[in-house]
N, C-alpha and C positions, 0 to 999 in steps of 0.2 A: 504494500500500500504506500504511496507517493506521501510525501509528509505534506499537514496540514499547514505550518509556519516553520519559522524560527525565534530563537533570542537569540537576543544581544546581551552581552554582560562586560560591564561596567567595571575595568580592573581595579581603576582607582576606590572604586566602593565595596567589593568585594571583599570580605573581608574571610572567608573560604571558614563560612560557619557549617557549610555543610547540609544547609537546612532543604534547601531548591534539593538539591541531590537524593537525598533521602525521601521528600515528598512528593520527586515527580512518579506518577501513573505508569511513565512509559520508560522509565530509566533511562534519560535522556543524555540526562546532565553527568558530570564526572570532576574532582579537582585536574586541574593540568597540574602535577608532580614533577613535571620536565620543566616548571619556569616560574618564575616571583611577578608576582605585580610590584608595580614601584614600592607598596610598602609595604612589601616580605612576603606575602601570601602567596599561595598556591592559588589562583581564581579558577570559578568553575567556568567548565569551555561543555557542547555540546560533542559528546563523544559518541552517539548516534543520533546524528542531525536529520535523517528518514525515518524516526521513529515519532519525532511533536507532533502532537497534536493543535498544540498551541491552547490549550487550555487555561495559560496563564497561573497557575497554580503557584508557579516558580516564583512569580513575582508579586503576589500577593503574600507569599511567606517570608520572601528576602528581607531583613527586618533594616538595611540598606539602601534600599531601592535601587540596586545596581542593575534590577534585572528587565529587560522591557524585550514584550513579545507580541510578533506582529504573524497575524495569519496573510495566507497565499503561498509563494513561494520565493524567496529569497530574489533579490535583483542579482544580476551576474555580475559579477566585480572585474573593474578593471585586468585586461592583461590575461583574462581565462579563455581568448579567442574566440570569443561569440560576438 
């Protein structure tokens, strides 16, 4: 099944509580352990980004508000050849 959205997460806000992680539905979310946000954290990054549904869950728990989530499907980012 094609994913319903994505999120965006906020490194500077993140503060890798772990919270999005644990209560998303589709196990979406993951910390990235390979990199620091500017102030020391491990930020959560989408580690199956076809699995959102976009249900927003993630961002109604962030108790940061680093996290915002948009339905559809992602714009194509510069430089990916489309």
């Amino acid at each position: 099944m094609p994913a319903k959205g994505w999120v965006e997460i906020n490194d500077l806000y993140c503060k890798a509580c772990e919270i999005c992680v644990t209560d998303c539905p589709t196990h979406v979310l993951a910390l990235d352990m390979s990199r620091l946000s500017p102030k020391g954290y491990h930020p959560a990054f989408m580690l199956h980004p076809e699995e959102c549904i976009a249900c927003g869950i993630c961002a109604v728990v962030c108790p940061d508000a680093a996290i915002t989530v948009y339905k559809g499907t992602p714009p194509a980012k510069e430089g990916d050849g489309e």
